[in-house]
C-alpha positions as CSV (number, residue, x, y, z in Angstrom):
1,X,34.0,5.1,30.3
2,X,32.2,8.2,29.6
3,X,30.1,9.0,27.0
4,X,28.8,12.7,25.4
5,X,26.5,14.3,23.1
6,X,27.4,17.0,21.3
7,X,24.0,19.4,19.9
8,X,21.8,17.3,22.0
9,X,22.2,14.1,19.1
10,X,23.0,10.6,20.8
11,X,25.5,8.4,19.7
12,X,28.8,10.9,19.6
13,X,31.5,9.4,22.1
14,X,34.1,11.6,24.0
15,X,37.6,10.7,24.7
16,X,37.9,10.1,28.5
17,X,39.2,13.4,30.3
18,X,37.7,15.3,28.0
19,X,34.8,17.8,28.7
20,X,31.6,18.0,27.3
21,X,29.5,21.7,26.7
22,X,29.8,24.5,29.1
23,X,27.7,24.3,31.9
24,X,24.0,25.5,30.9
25,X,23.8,29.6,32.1
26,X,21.6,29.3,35.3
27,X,22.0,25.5,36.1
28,X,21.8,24.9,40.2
29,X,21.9,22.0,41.8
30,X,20.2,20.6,45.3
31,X,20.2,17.6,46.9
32,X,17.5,16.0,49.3
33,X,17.2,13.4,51.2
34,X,14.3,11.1,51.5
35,X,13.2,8.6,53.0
36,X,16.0,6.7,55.1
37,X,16.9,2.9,55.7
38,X,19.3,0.4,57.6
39,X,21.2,-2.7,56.6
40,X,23.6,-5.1,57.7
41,X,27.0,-3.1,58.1
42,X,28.5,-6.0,56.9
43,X,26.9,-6.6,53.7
44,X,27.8,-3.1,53.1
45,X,31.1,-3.2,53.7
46,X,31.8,-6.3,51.7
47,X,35.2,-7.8,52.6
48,X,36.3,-4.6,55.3
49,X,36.4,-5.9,58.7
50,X,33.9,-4.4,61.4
51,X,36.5,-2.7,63.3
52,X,37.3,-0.5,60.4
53,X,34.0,0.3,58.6
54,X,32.4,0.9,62.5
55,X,34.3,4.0,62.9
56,X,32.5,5.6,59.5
57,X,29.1,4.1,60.2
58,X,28.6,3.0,63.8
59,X,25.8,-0.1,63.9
60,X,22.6,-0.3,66.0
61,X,22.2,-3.6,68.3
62,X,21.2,-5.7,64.7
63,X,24.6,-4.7,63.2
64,X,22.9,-2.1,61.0
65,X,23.9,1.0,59.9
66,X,21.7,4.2,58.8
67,X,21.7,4.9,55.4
68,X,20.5,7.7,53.6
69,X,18.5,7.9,49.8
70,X,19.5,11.2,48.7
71,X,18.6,12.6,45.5
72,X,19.7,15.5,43.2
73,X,17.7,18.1,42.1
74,X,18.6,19.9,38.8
75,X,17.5,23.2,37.5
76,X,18.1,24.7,34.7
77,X,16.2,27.1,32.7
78,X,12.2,26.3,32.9
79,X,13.0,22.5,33.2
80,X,13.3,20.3,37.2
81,X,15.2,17.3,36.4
82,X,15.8,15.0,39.3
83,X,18.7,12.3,39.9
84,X,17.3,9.1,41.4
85,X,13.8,8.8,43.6
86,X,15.3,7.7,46.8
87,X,13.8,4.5,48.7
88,X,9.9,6.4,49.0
89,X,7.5,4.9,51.0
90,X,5.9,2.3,48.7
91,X,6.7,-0.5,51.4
92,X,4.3,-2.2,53.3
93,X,4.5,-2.5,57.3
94,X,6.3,-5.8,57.0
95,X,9.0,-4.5,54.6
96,X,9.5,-1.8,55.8
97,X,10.7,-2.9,59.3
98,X,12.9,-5.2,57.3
99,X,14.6,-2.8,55.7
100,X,14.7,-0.3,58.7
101,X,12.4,2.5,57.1
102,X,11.3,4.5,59.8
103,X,9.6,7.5,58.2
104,X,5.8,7.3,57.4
105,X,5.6,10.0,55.1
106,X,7.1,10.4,51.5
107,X,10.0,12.5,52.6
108,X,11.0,13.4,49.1
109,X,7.7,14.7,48.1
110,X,7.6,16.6,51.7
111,X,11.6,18.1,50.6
112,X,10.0,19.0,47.1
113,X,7.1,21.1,48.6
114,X,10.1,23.0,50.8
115,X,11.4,24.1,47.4
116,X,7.4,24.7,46.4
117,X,7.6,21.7,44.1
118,X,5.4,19.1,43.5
119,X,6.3,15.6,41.7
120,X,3.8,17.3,38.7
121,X,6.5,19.7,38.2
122,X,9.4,17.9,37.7
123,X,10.6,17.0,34.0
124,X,13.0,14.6,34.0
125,X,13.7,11.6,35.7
126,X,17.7,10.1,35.7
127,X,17.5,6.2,37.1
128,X,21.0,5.5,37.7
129,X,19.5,1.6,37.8
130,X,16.6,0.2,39.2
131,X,17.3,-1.0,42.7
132,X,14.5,-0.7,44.5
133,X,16.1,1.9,47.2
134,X,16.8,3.9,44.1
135,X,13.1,4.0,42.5
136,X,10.8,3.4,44.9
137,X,10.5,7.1,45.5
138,X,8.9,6.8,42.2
139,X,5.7,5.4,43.9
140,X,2.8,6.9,45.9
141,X,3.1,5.7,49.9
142,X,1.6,2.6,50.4
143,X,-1.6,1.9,51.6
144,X,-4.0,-1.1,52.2
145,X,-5.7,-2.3,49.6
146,X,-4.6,0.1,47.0
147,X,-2.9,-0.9,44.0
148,X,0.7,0.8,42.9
149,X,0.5,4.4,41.8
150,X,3.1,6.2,39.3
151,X,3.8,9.9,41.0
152,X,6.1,12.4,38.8
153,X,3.0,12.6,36.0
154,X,5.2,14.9,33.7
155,X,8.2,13.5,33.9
156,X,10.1,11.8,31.3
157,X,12.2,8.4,32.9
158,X,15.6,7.7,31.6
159,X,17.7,4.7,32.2
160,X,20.3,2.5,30.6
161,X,18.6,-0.1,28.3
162,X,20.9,-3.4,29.6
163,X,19.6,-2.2,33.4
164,X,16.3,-2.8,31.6
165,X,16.8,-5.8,30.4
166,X,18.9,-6.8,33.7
167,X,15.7,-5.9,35.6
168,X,13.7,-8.1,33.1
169,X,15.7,-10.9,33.8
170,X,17.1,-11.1,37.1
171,X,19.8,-13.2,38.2
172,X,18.9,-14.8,41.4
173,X,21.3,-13.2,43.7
174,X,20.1,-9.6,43.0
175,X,16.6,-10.9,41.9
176,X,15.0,-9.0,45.0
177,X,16.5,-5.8,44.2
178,X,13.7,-5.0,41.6
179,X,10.1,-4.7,42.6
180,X,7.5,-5.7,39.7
181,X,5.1,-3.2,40.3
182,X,7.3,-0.4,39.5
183,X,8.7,-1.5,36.3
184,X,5.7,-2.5,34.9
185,X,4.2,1.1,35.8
186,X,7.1,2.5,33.5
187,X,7.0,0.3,30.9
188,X,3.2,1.4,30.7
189,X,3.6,5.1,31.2
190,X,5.2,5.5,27.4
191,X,7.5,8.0,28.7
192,X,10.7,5.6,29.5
193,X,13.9,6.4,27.5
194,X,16.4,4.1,27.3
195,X,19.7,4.5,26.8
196,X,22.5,2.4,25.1
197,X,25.8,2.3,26.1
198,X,27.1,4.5,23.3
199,X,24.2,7.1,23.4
200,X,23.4,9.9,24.9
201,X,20.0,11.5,26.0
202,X,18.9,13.8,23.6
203,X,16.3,14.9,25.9
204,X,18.9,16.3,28.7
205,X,20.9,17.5,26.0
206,X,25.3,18.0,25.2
207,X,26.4,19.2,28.5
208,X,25.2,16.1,30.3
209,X,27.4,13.5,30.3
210,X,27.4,10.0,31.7
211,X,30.0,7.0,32.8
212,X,28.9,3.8,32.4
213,X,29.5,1.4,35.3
214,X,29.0,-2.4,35.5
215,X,30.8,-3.0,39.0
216,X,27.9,-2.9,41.0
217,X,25.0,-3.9,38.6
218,X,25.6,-3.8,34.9
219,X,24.6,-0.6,32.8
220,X,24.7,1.4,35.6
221,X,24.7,4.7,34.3
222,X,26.6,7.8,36.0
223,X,25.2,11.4,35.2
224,X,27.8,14.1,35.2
225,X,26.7,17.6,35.1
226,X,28.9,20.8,33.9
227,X,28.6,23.3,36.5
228,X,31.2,26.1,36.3
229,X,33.5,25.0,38.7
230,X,34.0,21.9,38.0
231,X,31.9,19.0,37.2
232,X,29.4,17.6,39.6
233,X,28.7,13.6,39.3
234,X,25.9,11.8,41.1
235,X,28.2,8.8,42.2
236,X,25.2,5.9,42.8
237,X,26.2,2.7,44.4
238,X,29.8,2.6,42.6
239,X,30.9,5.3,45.3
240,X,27.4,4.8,48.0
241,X,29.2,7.2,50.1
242,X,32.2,9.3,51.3
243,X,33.7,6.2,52.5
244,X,33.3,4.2,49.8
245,X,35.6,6.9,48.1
246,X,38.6,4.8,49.3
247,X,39.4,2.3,46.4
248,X,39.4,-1.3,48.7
249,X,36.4,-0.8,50.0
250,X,33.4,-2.1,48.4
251,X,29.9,-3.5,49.1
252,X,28.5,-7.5,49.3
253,X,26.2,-6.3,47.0
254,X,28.3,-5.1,44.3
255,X,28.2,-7.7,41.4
256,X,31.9,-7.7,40.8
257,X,34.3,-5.9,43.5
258,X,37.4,-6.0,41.6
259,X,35.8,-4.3,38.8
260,X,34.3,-1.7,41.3
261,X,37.7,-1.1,42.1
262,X,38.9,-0.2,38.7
263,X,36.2,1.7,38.1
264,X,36.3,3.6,40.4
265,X,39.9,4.5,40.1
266,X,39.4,5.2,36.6
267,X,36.8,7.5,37.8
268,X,38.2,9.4,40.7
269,X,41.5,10.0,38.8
270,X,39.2,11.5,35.7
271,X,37.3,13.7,37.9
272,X,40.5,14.5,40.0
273,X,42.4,15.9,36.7
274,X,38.9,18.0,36.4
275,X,38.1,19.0,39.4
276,X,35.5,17.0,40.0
277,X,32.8,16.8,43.0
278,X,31.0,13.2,43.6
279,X,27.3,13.4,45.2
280,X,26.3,10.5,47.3
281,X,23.2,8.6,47.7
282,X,23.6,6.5,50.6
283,X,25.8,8.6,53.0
284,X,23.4,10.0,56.1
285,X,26.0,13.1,56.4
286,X,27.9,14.2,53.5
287,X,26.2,14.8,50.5
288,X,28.9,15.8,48.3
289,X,32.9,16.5,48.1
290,X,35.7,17.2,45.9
291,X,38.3,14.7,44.8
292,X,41.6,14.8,46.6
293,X,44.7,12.6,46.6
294,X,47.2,12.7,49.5
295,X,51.0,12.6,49.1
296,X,50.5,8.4,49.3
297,X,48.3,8.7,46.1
298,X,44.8,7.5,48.0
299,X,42.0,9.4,46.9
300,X,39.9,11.4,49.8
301,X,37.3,14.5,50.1
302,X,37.9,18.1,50.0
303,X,35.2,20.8,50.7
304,X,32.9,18.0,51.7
305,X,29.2,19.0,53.2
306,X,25.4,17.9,54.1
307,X,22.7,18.8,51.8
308,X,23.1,21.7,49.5
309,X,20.6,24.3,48.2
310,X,20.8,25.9,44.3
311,X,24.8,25.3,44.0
312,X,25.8,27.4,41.0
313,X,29.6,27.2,40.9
């Protein structure tokens, strides 16, 4: 289901298929990768057997497989407005290891200083939810004895409001997907922005768009961005990565797999009809395709690649 704005005002719905504004004159869009992790192969595959997702993402001696924490970067006029914070480096020695985070440094910040940005000059923050491997980027790297610090001082954080409230009250099976410390630090920072299912951000304005998605967790929310040829999507963990993009194959984490399913059918054949591109967070290699669909009707990647720099088609 997607939903738009129209003059920057929330609350006015779009019929699916239908496109929002033009794409903003100027608008470019990057991705990074941050910090990187490993987890069970299994658990990310869901139901697939290991002798089919293997030949996508091999696994290490522990049946792991890298993952990546990409992010996307959004320019547009005088404003920075990132897509997700990655994994970071807020762990501490003993999580890290379990969650096979190898890196010491805060990779995003490091990719951000490439581009001569710092987290200060970034405007905008898009939390598709609030899985920890999607916001801990938001955090300064860990140190002894230090308590939690907020980085991105500027920024404005938006997220769906039932995510919120998901995060608030866990269920126990995804109850250690959230981390306290960080959604206390943006309840606190009186610059979160939470959106309801029918609204729209007024603060990213009528040519960002987003599909709602409970599949995975509920509110999960989709940004869509109108770039001139053809919309761009940051695909979070409905579509993790490029093979994901196959409809059966879903994650053990997902909430509810046959509604991944669906959802993501709806989705790819929307974004198919428009010419669509997905961005993924988790894949260590592609960073974004095109929707396809082969003579059997199965949905597949065109004009995939890594890591792009200031796409402006």
């Amino acid at each position: 289901m997607e939903k738009c704005c129209e003059s920057g005002q929330a609350g006015a719905a779009k019929a699916p298929g239908g496109d929002c504004q033009p794409a903003t004159p100027g608008r470019t869009i990057t991705t990074l990768s941050g910090n990187s992790q490993k987890l069970d192969g299994g658990a990310m595959f869901g139901n697939a057997p290991r002798s089919l997702w293997q030949r996508w993402l091999p696994p290490d001696e522990l049946n792991r497989v890298d993952l990546g924490c990409r992010v996307m970067l959004v320019r547009e006029g005088s404003r920075n407005i990132l897509v997700e914070a990655g994994i970071g480096a807020f762990f501490d020695p003993d999580f890290k290891e379990r969650y096979g985070v190898s890196e010491t440094r805060h990779i995003l910040l490091d990719k951000l200083a490439e581009l001569g940005l710092s987290d200060s000059d970034i405007h905008v923050v898009v939390l598709t939810h609030l899985h920890f491997d999607h916001i801990g980027g938001l955090l300064a790297p860990w140190q002894a004895d230090t308590p939690a610090r907020l980085l991105f001082p500027n920024a404005r954080f938006i997220t769906g409001r039932r995510q919120w409230q998901r995060s608030s009250q866990p269920h126990l099976r995804d109850r250690a997907s959230y981390i306290t410390d960080i959604l206390q630090l943006l309840d606190s920072s009186g610059r979160l922005e939470l959106l309801d299912d029918t609204h729209c951000s007024a603060t990213l304005g009528s040519d960002w768009r987003f599909h709602l998605s409970d599949g995975h967790t509920p509110g999960q929310l989709l940004p869509e961005v109108a770039m001139p040829s053809g919309p761009v999507l940051f695909a979070g963990d409905l579509v993790p990565g490029a093979p994901w993009v196959h409809l059966p194959i879903t994650m053990g984490y997902d909430r509810f797999p046959e509604l991944v399913i669906d959802e993501k059918s709806a989705l790819l054949a929307d974004l198919l009809k428009r010419n669509g591109r997905l961005v993924f967070t988790h894949d260590p290699q592609v960073a974004i395709g095109r929707i396809s669909r082969d003579d059997k009707g199965r949905f597949g990647l065109s004009e995939s690649s890594g890591d792009i720099l200031n796409l402006a088609e």
